[in-house]
C-alpha positions in Angstrom: 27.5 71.2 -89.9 26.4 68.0 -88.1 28.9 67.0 -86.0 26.9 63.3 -86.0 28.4 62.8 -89.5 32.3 63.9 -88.5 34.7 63.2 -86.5 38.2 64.7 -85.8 39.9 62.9 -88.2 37.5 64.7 -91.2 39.8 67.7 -90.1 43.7 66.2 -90.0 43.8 67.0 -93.8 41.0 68.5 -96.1 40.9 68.5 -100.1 41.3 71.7 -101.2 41.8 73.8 -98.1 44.2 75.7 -96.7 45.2 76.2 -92.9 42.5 79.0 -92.2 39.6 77.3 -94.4 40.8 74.2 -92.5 40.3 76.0 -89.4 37.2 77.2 -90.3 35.0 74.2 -91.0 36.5 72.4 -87.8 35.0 75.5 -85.8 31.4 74.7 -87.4 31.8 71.1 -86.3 33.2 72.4 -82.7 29.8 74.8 -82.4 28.0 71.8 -83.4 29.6 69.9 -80.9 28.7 72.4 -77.9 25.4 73.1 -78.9 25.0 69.2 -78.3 25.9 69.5 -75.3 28.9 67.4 -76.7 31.5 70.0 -75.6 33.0 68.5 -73.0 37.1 69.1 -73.5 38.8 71.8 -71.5 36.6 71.9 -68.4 37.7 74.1 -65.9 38.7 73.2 -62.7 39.2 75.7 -59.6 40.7 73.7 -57.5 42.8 70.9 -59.1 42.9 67.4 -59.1 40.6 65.7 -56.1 38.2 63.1 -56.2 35.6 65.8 -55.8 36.2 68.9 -57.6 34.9 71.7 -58.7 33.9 72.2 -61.7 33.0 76.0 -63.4 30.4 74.3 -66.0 30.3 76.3 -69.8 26.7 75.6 -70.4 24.9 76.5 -66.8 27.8 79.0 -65.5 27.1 77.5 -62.5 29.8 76.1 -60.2 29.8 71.7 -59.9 30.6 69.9 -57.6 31.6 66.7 -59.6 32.8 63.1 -59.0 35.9 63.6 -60.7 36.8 59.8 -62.5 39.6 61.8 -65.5 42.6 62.3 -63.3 46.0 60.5 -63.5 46.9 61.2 -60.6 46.4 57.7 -59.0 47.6 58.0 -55.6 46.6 62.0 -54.7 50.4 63.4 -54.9 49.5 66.1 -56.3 48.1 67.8 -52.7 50.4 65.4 -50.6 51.5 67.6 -47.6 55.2 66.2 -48.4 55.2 66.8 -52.2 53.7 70.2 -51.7 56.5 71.0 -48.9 59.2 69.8 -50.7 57.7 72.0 -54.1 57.9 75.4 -51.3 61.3 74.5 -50.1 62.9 73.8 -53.7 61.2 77.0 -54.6 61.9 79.4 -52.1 65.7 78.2 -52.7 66.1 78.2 -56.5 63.4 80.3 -58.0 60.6 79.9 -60.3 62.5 78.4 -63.1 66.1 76.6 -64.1 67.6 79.5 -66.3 69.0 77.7 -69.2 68.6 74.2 -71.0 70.2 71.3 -68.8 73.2 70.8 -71.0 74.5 74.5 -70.8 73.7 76.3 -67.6 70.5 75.0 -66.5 71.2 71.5 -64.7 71.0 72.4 -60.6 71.9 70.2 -57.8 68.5 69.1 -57.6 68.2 68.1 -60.5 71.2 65.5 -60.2 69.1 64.2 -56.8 65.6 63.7 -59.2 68.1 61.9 -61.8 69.7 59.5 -59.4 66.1 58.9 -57.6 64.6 57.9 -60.8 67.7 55.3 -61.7 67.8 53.8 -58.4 63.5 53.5 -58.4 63.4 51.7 -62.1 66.7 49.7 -61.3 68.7 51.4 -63.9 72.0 52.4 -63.8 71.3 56.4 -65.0 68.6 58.5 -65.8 67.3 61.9 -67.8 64.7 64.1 -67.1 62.9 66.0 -69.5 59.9 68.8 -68.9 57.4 66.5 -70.3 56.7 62.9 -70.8 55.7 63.5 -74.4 58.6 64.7 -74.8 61.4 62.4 -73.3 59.6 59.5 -75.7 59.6 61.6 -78.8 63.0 62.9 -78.9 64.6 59.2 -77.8 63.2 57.5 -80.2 64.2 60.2 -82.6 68.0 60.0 -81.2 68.4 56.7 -81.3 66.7 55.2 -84.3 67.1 56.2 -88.1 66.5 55.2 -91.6 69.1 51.4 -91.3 66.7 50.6 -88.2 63.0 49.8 -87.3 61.0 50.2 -84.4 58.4 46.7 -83.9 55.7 49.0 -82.2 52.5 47.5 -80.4 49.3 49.0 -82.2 47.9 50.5 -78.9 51.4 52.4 -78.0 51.1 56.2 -76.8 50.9 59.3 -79.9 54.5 60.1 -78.3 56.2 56.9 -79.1 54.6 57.0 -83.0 55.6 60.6 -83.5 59.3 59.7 -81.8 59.7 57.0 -84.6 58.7 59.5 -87.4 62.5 59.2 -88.9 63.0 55.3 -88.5 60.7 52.5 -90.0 58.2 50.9 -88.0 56.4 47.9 -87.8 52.8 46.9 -85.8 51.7 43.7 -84.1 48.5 43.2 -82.7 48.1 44.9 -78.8 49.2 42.1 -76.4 49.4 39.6 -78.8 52.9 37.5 -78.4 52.3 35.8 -81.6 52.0 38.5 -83.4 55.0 40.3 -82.2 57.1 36.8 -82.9 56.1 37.1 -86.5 56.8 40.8 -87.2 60.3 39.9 -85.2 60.5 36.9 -87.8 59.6 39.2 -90.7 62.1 41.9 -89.4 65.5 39.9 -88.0 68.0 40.4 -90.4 67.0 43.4 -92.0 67.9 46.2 -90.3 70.7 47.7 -87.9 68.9 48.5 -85.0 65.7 46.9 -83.8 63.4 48.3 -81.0 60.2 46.8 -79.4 58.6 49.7 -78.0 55.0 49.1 -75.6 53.3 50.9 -72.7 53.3 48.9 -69.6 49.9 50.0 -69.0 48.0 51.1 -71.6 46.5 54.3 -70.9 43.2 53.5 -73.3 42.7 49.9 -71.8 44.4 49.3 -69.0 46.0 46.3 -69.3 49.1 45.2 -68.8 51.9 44.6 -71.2 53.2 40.7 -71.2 56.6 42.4 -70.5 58.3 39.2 -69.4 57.5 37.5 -72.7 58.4 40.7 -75.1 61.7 40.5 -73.2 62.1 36.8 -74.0 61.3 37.3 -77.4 63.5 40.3 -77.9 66.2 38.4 -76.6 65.8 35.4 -79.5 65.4 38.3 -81.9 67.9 39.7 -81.2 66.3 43.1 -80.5 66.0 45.4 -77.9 63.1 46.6 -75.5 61.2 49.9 -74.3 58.5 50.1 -72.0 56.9 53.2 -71.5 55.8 53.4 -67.8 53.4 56.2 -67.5 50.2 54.6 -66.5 52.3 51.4 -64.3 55.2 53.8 -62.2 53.7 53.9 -58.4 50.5 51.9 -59.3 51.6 48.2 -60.3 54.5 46.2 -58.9 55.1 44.7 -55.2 56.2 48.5 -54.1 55.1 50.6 -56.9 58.1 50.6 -59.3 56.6 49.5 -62.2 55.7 46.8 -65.2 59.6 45.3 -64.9 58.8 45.2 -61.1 55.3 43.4 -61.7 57.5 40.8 -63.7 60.3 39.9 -61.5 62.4 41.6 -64.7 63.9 44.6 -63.5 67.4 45.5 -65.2 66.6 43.5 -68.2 64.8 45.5 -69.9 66.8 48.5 -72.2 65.2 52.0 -72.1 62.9 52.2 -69.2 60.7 55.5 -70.0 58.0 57.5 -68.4 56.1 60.5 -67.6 56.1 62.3 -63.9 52.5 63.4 -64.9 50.5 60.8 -63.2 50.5 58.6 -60.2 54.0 60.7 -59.3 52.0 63.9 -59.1 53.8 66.2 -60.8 55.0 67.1 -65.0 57.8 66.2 -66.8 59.1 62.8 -68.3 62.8 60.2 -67.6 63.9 57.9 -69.3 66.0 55.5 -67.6 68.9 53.0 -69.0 72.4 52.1 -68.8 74.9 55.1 -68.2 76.5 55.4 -71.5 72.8 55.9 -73.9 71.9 58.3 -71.2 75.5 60.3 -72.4 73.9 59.7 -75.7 71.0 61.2 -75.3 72.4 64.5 -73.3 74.2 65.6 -76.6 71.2 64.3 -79.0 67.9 64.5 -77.6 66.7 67.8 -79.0 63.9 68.0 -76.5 66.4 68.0 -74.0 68.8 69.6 -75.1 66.7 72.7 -76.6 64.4 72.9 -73.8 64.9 75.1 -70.6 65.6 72.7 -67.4 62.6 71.2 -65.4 61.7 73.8 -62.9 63.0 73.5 -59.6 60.0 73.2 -57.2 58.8 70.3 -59.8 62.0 68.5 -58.7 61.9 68.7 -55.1 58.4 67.4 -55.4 58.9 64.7 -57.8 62.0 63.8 -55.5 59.4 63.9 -52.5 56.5 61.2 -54.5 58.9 58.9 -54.5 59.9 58.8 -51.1 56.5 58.6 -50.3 55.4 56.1 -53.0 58.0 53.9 -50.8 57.4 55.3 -47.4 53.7 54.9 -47.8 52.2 51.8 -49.1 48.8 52.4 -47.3 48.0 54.8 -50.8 48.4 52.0 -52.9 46.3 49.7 -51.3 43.8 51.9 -51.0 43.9 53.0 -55.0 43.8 48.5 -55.6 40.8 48.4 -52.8 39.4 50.6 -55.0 40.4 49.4 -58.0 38.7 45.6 -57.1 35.4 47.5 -55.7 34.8 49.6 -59.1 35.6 46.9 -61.1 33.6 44.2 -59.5 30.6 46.3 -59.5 31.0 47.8 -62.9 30.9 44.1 -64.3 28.0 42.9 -62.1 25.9 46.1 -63.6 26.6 44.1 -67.0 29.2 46.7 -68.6 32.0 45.6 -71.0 35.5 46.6 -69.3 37.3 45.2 -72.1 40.7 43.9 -70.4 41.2 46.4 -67.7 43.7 45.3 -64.9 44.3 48.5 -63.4 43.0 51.7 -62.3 41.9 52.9 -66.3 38.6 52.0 -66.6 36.8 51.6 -70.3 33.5 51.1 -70.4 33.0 49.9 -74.4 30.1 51.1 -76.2 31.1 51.4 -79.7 29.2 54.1 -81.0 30.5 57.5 -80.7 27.1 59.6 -80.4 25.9 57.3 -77.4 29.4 57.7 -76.2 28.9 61.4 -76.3 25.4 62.1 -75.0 25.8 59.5 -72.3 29.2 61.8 -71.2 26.9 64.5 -71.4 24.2 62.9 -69.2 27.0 61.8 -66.8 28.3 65.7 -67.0 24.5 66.7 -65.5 24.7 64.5 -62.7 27.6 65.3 -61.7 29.9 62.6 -63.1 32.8 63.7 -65.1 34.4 61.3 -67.1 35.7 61.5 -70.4 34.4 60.3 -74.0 36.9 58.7 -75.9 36.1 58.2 -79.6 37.3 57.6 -83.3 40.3 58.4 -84.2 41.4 58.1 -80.5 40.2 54.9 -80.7 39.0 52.3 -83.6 35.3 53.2 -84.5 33.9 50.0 -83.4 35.7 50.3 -79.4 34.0 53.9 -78.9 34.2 54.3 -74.8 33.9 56.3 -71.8 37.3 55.9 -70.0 37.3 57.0 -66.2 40.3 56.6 -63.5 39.8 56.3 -60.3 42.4 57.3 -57.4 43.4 56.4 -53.8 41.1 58.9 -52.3 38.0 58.1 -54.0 35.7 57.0 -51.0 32.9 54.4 -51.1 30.4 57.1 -51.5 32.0 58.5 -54.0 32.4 55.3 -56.1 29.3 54.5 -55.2 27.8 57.7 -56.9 29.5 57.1 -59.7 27.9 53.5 -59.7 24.4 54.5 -59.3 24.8 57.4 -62.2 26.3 55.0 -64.6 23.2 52.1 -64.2 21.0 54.4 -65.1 22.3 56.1 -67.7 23.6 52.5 -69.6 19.7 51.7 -68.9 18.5 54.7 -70.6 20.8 54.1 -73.4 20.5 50.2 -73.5 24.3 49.7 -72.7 23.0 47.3 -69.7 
């Protein structure tokens, strides 16, 4: 099979074919893949998230060590001494694990603390915690929306928040586009019980920046209500690295306040934060929750440790938007199209898959790893390679990256 002629979405359904026959043609279009040197998903990593790591690479054998521009993990919490500490200590004193699902026997003391952290750092009156971020979208939208209500969904927003309004109807408006969203609002007003406007604040595929001050405007006329998902924005944007509603001047106006502890806060797992009484909700009817053992302890204590630093340390922000300015301003002078980036997420937009791939690949043998984003990840016309770039990334590091990229787009007239 030529893999040129396919993409993943050939393989979401096929005519005719059950589950193993299914199964079978994607692994031709995998091999293909690799023996394109195309295979570059599920790269392993000895020694974690850094802005060099190293690499064990599945063609050569050989151990790389790579400028790593893939992480989330925007300010380096992951191997900050305090998170780290605090992981040891919560560890040491609770176990490896919770014991039970939160709402039985599974909810410790710490637990609580990560809770009330996460309320008081999104300016919300309560919070829940859930083991992953995926999850904590998925399963409140599925709690709190049915078949009398509709969910007014920005085109771009995360897999989680589609799959969490699976039960509910749904309506699109065009990414970031305020005029769209007033006439799917104008289309939807009367109809249903519930209405929800659901976005990213950062969009983890762009990354721009929700218009969260005008959404909330608009929900208001609409009568609807608003949820931002904060994965890509919590410890990156706003004055002190709380968020999108921080980056507005709008915090405590908006409803459902949601999020993943996966990136910039170092860590895995996923909150949602609101006023007290949908949290209650959501404790008897998000099944995620509710059917899913506690987070583990020594994520807690760390999580509970990020955000003291995130606060206590401004100095790792400013770095990550030093950064942030540096990479961008070269990236553009070298003539490459960012799309709308604002933050750390950095497209590059090629729009055409195979030069998205063998360019990764070219990247991959000098040491660059970044990832190749294509169709149906993205539209078939917006093809990219997306990198991120962290606090600790150095000049040489960036600058690396800088002089690998020029003469790759060159070799594949991008630039």
């Amino acid at each position: 099979m030529d893999s040129r002629n396919h993409s993943l979405a050939d393989f979401i359904k096929v005519e005719d074919a059950d589950i193993m026959e299914r199964a079978r043609l994607f692994k031709e279009f995998s091999t293909d893949l690799a023996e394109r040197g195309h295979a570059l998903h599920r790269r392993v990593s000895l020694d974690g998230s850094s802005p060099l790591m190293k690499v064990k690479d599945r063609y050569t054998g050989e151990v790389k060590e790579m400028v790593y521009l893939a992480s989330n993990d925007y300010l380096n919490l992951t191997k900050h001494p305090r998170t780290i500490a605090a992981g040891k200590a919560a560890l040491e004193k609770y176990g490896s694990g919770a014991g039970s699902v939160p709402l039985l026997g599974g909810t410790l003391d710490i637990h609580i603390e990560l809770e009330k952290k996460v309320a008081k750092f999104k300016g919300c009156e309560s919070a829940i915690i859930y083991t992953s971020g995926f999850g904590s979208n998925c399963g409140t939208l599925l709690s709190m929306l049915g078949e009398n209500d509709i969910a007014v969904l920005d085109m771009f927003v995360h897999a989680s928040i589609i799959d969490g309004c699976k039960n509910t109807n749904t309506k699109f408006f065009r990414h970031n586009d305020m005029k769209s969203l007033e006439h799917a609002l104008t289309r939807v007003k009367d109809n249903y019980r519930t209405k929800f406007i659901v976005v990213d604040g950062v969009y983890s595929m762009d990354g721009d920046i929700a218009h969260l001050d005008k959404i909330v405007e608009l929900a208001r006329a609409y009568g609807a209500y608003v949820m931002v998902d904060e994965a890509h924005a919590s410890g990156v944007i706003g004055e002190t690295g709380r968020g999108t509603p921080q980056h507005f001047n709008i915090e405590g106006k908006v409803d459902v306040v949601a999020g993943t502890f996966s990136k910039a806060l170092g860590s895995v797992g996923g909150f949602i934060a609101a006023k007290e009484e949908l949290i209650e909700l959501l404790h008897f009817y998000s099944r995620p929750y509710m059917f899913s053992t506690a987070m583990t302890p020594q994520s807690a204590g760390s999580l509970i440790a990020s955000m003291e630093v995130i606060e206590e340390e401004p100095q790792l922000r400013e770095a990550l938007w030093s950064n942030i300015k540096y990479f961008k301003e070269n990236l553009i002078n070298l003539g490459f199209n960012l799309g709308e980036s604002q933050t750390a997420i950095f497209p590059i937009i090629i729009g055409d898959d195979f030069k998205v791939k063998d360019m990764s690949r070219r990247l991959h043998e000098m040491n660059i790893y970044v990832n190749p984003v294509v169709y149906p990840a993205v539209p078939k016309k917006s093809a990219r390679i997306r990198m991120s770039i962290m606090s600790a990334h150095t000049k040489e590091h960036l600058d690396k990256a800088l002089n690998a990229l020029e003469i790759v787009g060159k070799e594949y007239n991008i630039i």
